[in-house]
C-alpha positions in Angstrom: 0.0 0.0 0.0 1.0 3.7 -0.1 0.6 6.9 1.0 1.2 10.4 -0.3 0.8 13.7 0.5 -1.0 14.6 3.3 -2.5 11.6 4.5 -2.4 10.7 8.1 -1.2 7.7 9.7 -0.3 5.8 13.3 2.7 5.8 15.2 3.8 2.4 16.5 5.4 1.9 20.0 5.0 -2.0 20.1 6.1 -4.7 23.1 9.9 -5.4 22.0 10.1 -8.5 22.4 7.1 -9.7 19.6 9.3 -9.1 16.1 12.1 -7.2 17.5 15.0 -9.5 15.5 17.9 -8.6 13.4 20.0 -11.5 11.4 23.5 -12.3 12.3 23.9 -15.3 9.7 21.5 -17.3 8.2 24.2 -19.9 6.7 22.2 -19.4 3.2 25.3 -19.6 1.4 29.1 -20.3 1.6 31.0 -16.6 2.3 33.7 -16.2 -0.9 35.4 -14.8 2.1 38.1 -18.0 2.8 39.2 -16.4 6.3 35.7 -15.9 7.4 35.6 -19.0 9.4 38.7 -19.3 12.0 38.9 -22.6 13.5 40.7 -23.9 16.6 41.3 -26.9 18.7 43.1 -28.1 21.5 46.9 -28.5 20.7 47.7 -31.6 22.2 44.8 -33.3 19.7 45.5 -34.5 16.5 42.3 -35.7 15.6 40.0 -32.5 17.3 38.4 -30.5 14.6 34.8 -29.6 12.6 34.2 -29.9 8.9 31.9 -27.7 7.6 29.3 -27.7 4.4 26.2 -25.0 3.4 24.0 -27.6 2.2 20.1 -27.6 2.4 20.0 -31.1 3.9 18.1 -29.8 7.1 16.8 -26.0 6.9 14.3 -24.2 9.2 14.8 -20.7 7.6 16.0 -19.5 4.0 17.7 -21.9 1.8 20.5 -23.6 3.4 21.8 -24.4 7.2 25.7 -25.1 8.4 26.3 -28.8 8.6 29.2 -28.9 11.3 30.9 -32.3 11.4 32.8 -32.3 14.9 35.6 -34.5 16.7 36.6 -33.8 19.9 39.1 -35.2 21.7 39.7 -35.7 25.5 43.5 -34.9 25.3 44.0 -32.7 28.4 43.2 -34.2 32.1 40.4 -31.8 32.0 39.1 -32.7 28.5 39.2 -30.7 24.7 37.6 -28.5 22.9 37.4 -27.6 18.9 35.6 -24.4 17.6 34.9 -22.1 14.9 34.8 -18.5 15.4 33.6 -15.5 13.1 35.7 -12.5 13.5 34.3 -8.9 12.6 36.4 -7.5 9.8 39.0 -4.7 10.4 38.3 -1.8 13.3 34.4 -3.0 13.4 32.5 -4.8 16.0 29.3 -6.5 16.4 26.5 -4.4 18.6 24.2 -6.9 19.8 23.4 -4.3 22.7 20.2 -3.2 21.0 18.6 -6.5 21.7 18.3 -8.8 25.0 18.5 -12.5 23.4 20.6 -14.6 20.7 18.3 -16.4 18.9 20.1 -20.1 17.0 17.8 -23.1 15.4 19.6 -26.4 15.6 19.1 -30.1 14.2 21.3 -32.7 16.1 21.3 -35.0 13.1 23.9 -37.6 15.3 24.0 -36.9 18.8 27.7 -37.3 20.5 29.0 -40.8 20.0 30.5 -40.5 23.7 26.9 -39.7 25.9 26.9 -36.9 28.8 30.7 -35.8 28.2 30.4 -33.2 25.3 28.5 -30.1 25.4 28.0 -26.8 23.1 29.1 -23.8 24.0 28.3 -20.2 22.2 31.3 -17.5 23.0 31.5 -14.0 22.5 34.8 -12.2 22.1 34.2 -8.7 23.8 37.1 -5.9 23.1 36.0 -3.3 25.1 39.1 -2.9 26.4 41.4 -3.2 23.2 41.8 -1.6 19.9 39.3 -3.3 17.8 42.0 -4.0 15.1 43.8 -6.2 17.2 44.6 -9.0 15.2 46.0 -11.6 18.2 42.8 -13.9 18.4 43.9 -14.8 22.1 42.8 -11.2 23.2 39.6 -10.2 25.2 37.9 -11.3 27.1 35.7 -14.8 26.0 32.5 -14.7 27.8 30.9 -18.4 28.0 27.4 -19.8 27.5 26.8 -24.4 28.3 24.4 -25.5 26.2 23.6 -29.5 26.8 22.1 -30.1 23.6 24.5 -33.0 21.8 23.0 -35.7 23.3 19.7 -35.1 21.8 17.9 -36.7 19.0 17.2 -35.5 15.6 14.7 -32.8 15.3 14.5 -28.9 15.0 15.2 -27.6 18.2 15.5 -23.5 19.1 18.4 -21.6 21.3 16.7 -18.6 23.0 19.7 -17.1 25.0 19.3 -14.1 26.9 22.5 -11.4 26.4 23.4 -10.9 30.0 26.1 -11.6 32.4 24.7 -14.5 34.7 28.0 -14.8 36.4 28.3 -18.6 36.7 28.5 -21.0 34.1 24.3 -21.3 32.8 22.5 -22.0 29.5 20.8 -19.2 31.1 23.2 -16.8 30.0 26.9 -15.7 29.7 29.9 -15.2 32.4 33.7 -14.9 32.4 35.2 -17.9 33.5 38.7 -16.7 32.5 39.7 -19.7 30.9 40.9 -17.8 28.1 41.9 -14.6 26.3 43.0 -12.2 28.4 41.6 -9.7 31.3 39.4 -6.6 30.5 36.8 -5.1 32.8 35.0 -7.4 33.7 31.6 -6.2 32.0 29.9 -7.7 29.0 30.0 -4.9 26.5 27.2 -5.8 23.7 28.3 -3.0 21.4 32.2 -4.4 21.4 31.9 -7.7 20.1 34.5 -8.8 17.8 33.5 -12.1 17.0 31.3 -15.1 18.3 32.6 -18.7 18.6 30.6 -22.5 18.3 32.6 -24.6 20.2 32.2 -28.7 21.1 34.3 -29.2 24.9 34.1 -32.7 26.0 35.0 -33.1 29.7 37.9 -34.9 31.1 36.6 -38.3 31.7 37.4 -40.2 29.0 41.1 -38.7 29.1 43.7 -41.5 28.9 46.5 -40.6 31.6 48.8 -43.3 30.6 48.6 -42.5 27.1 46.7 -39.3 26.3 46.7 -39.4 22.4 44.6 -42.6 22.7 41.7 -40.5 25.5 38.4 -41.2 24.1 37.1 -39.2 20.7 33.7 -38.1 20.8 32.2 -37.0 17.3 28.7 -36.0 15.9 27.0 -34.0 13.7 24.6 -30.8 13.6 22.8 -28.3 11.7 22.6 -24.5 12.9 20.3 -21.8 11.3 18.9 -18.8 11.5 21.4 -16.9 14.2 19.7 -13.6 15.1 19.1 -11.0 17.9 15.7 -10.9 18.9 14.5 -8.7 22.0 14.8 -4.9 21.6 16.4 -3.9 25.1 14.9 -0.4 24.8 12.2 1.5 23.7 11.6 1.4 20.2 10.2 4.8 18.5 8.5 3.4 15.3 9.2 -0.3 13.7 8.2 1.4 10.1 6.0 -1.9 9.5 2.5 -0.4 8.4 3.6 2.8 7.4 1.5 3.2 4.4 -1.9 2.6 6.2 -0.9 5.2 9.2 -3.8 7.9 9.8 -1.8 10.1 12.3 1.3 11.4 10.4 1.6 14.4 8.0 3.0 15.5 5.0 4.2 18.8 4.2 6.4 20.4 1.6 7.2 22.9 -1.0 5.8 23.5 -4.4 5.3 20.1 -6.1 7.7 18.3 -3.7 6.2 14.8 -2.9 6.4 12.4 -0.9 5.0 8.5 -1.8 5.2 6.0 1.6 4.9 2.3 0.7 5.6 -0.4 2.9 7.8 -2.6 1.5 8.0 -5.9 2.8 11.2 -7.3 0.6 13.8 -5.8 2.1 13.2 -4.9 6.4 14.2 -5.7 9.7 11.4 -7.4 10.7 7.9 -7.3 9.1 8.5 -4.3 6.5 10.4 -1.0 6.4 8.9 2.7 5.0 9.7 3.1 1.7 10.2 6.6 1.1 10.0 7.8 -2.7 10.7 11.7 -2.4 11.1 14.6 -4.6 11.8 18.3 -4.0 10.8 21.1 -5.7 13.3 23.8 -3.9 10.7 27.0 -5.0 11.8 29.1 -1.7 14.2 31.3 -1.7 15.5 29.4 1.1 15.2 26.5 -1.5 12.7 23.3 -0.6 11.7 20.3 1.5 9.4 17.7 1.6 8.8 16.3 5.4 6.3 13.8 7.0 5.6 13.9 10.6 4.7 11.7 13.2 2.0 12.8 15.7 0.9 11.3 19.1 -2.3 13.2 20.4 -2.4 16.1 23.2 -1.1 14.9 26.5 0.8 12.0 24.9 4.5 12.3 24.5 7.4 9.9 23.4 9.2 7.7 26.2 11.5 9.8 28.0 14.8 10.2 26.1 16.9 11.3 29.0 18.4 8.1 29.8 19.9 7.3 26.7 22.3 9.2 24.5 21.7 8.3 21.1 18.6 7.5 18.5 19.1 4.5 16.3 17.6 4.5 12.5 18.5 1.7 10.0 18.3 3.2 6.6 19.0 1.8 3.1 19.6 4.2 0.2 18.0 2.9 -2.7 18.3 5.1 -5.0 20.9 8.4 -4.0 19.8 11.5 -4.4 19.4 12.8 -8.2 21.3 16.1 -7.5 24.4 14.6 -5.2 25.1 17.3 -2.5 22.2 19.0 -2.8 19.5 17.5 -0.5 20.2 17.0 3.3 18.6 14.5 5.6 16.3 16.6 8.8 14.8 14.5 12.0 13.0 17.4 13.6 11.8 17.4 17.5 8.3 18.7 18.0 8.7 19.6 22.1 5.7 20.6 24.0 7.2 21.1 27.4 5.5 24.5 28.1 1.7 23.8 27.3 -0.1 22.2 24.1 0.0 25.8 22.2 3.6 26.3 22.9 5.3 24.1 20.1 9.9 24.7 20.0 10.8 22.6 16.7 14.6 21.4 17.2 16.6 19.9 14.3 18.7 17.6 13.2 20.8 17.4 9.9 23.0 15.2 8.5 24.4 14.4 4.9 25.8 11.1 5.2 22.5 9.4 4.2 20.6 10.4 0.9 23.9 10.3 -1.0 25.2 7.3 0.4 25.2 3.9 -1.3 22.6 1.4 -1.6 22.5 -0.9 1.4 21.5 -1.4 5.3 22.8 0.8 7.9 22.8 2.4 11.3 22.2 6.2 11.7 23.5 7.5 15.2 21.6 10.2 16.1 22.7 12.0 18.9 20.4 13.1 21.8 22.4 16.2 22.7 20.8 19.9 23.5 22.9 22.1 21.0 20.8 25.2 22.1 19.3 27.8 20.6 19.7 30.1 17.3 22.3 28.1 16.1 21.9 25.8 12.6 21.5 22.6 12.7 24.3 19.6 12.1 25.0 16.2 12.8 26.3 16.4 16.4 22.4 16.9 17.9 19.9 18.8 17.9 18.8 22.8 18.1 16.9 25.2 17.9 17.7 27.9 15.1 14.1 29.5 15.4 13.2 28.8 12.0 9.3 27.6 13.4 7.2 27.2 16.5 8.5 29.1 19.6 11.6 30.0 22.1 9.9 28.0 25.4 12.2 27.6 27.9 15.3 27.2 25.3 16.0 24.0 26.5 15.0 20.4 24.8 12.7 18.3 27.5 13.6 15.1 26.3 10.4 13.7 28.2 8.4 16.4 26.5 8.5 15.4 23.2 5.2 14.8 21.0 5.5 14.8 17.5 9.1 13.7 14.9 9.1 14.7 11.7 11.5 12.8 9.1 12.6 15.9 6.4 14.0 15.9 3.0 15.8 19.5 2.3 17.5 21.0 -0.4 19.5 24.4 -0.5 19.7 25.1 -3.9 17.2 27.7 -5.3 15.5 26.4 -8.4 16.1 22.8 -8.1 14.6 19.8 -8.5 16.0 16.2 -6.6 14.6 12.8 -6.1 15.8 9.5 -4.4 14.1 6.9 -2.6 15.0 5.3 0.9 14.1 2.4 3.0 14.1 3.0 7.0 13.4 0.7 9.7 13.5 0.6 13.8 13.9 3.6 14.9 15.1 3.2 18.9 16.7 4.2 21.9 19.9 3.5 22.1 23.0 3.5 24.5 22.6 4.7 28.5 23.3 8.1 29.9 25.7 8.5 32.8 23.8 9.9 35.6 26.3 9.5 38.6 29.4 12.2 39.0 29.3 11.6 42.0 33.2 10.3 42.7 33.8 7.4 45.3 35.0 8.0 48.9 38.6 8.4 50.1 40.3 5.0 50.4 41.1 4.3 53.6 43.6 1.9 55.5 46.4 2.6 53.1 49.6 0.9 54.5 52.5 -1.2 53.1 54.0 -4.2 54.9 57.8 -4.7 54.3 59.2 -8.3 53.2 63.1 -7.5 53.6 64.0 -11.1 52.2 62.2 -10.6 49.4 62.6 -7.2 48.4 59.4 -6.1 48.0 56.4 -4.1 50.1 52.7 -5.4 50.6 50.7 -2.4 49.4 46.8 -2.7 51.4 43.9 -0.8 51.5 40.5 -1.2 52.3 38.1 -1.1 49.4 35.4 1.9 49.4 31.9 1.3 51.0 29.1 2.0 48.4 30.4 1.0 45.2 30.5 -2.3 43.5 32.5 -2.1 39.9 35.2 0.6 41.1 39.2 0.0 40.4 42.1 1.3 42.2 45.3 2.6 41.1 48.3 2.8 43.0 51.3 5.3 43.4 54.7 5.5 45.1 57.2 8.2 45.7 60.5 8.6 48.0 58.5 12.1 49.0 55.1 12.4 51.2 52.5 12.6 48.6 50.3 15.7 48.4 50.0 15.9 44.4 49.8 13.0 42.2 50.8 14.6 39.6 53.7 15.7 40.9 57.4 14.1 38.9 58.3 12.7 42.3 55.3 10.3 42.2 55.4 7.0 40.1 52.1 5.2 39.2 53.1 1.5 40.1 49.0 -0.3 40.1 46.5 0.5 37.3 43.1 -0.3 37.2 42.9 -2.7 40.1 39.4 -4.8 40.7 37.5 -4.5 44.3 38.3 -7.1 46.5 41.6 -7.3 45.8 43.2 -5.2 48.0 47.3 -5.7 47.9 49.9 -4.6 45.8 53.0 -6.0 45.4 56.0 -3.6 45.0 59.1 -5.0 44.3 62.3 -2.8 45.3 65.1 -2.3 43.3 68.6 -0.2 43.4 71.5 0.3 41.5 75.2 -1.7 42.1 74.1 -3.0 45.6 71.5 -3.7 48.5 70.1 -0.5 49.6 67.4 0.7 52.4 64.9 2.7 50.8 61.8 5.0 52.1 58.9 4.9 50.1 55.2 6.3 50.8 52.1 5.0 48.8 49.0 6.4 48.0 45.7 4.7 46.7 42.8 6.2 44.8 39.3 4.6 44.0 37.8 5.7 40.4 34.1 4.0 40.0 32.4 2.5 37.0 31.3 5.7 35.1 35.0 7.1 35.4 34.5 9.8 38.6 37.5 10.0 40.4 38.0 9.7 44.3 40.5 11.4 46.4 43.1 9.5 47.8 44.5 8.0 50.8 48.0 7.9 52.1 50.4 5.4 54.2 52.9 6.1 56.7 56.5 5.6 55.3 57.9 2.3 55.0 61.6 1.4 55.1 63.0 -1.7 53.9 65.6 -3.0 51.1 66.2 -2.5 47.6 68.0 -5.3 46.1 71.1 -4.0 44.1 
């Protein structure tokens, strides 16, 4: 169906959790990529490893599933493992924070020829802490999901995983084991996932002591499909799935500028996208626009945008803009926060859309009060006074009635065209409320071990925090300033609980007593800063 100018339509805030889904692979097809599939298998195994096929043996969505052929061997006292991993390509990650489950279809064709000793895990590779072209596959941290599905018989079964730290080892969920890759902070970051792993583990109890390279070899054989996310974790503005048939938006413009809305239901995110076929007549002497906006009725407002920090909208340019340059992308505000007659319209702007090539992706939009009587760009919004009123020159983000979606041109005397698909628009990210830094740690001291060189930094971890590190310093001075050139940083980032330090003592040519004093500073999750706490001098020797 379609709509054109001014007809009126509805807008959708839906449950999340009903169609909210985005794919991650449906294995339709083999990738012409040959590194797209890494694998790995215990080293002390000859005979661990998967093959893999796209075949359309067994399918529950699209035209083809990954066969995976396994062999895992119990080589290790506590057992093997063999995996594949898929890595994101170059500086990019995968964002699976948008949504709150992984979704995975799988057909245990031969269940594991070794009963109760193999089981499948799902990883995810989080970088949060490392540059995201890092290209050692051992760093990050691996975050672990148990699923006990190999023993099963044949048959369609579904994985609905929920994208959360559980902290212990669940089909529930994921947690940290540290088993491998290497320390970060100890959070599952969603938006700073550089790959995700399948991997077949088989426990240590058909390990053969005496001769390990004949333990016990468990093998089978299954099918995945259809890996998404599913879930939206946050409010979602408009799903852009009935568009066409909406009867509370409107559409505005210049001249003959149109603007044709069709649902088009072969290439979305979930049930259809907004197909927007536009065209501008730019008759002002400001030049043109065509707009359509999105109304809720009086009283009614948008969910509170405070807490988050960014809009997300998928869009795919079908068809660029017919004048390149020329025709800029709006997403207005229509903010009511001072009574229903008082309307402040704040703008957005960005040209990286309706010239871009044809394809799905993400529009960051972010929710940042630029102010007033400025023009609009790409790093918020504001309110250049161009319609509707002052108010109280701020943006209420919980104040927020109406969005309009705007197609502008500058140029006098022109005439552009181009069509574009959007879906999902949504909430996206969390805005840091607490600057509130942590207390002053307290119980600094050092304890000296004179045989071994070194001094037992301790403290006492900060009441009324729970994710907080601590970093350490050291100087031959009383410390007042930490900045000051006479004070070395010697502990970085170290978690709660732990408490101790370990500072070994060094000194040119020859055993030397040495004074030191030590000073510890708590800095919570959001990054706030606490003051910090001192020792009492410590003496004790230096080994030369």
């Amino acid at each position: 169906m379609k709509k054109s100018l001014l007809i009126f339509g509805l807008v959708l805030i839906l449950p999340a959790m009903v169609s909210a889904q985005e794919l991650i692979n449906g294995f339709n097809e083999a990738p012409s990529d040959t590194n797209y599939w890494f694998f790995e298998s215990v080293a002390s195994s000859e005979t661990s490893g998967v093959q893999i096929a796209y075949t359309d043996e067994q399918v529950h969505e699209g035209a083809k599933s990954l066969r995976i052929d396994w062999t895992v061997q119990a080589s290790e006292t506590w057992g093997g493992f063999t995996n594949l991993m898929h890595i994101s390509p170059d500086s990019t990650a995968f964002d699976f924070s948008l949504y709150t489950h992984l979704s995975l279809w799988y057909y245990n064709a031969s269940p594991s020829s070794i009963p109760g000793t193999v089981e499948f895990r799902i990883l995810l590779k989080d970088f949060s802490e490392i540059p995201l072209d890092t290209e050692d596959i051992t760093a990050g941290e691996f975050w672990y999901s148990h699923q006990k599905i190999l023993d099963m018989q044949p048959g369609w079964n579904h994985i609905l995983l929920p994208l959360e730290d559980v902290k212990t080892q669940s089909d529930q969920g994921f947690w940290l084991p540290g088993w491998a890759g290497a320390p970060g902070n100890g959070e599952l970051d969603l938006d700073k996932i550089k790959a995700y792993k399948f991997e077949f583990s088989i426990d240590g109890s058909p390990h053969n002591s005496a001769n390990p390279s004949e333990s016990g070899t468990a093998v089978g054989t299954i099918y995945l499909d259809d890996l998404r996310m599913v879930g939206h974790r946050n409010p979602v503005i408009n799903y852009f799935d009935t568009t066409s048939t909406a009867t509370n938006t409107v559409i505005t413009g210049t001249g003959t500028s149109s603007l044709t809305i069709t649902d088009n239901t072969q290439d979305f995110f979930e049930d259809a996208s907004a197909q927007m076929d536009w065209k501008v007549d730019a008759s002002e002497s400001f030049g043109g626009f065509v707009a359509v906006r999105f109304d809720l009725p009086p009283g009614e407002f948008l969910p509170d945008m405070s807490p988050h920090t960014k809009l997300s909208l998928r869009y795919n340019n079908l068809v660029p803009s017919s004048v390149p340059g020329n025709v800029v992308l709006r997403f207005q505000f229509h903010e009511f926060s001072e009574g229903d007659d008082q309307e402040e319209i704040w703008f957005y702007e960005t040209r990286a859309v309706l010239d871009s090539a044809a394809g799905w992706h993400q529009l960051m939009i972010p929710l940042e009060d630029r102010g007033m009587g400025v023009p609009p760009n790409d790093e918020g919004f504001s309110n250049p006074g161009w319609g509707g009123v002052p108010g109280n020159s701020k943006l209420d983000w919980d104040k927020i009635r109406s969005y309009e979606i705007a197609f502008s041109a500058a140029q006098p005397g022109s005439f552009s065209e181009g069509t574009v698909l959007f879906d999902n628009l949504e909430l996206y990210g969390k805005r840091e409320t607490d600057f509130t830094p942590p207390a002053q740690v307290e119980g600094v001291a050092a304890v000296a071990d004179p045989n071994n060189y070194f001094n037992l930094v301790i403290w006492q971890d900060v009441p009324g925090e729970t994710n907080e590190k601590y970093d350490v310093f050291a100087s031959m001075e009383p410390i007042t300033d930490l900045d000051s050139p006479n004070v070395e940083q010697i502990g970085f980032g170290i978690p709660r609980g732990q408490q101790t330090l370990t500072h070994f003592l060094y000194y040119p040519l020859e055993d030397t007593d040495v004074t030191y004093y030590y000073a510890v500073r708590a800095v919570d999750k959001p990054g706030n800063v606490g003051d910090f706490g001192v020792s009492d001098p410590v003496t004790n020797k230096a080994k030369g």
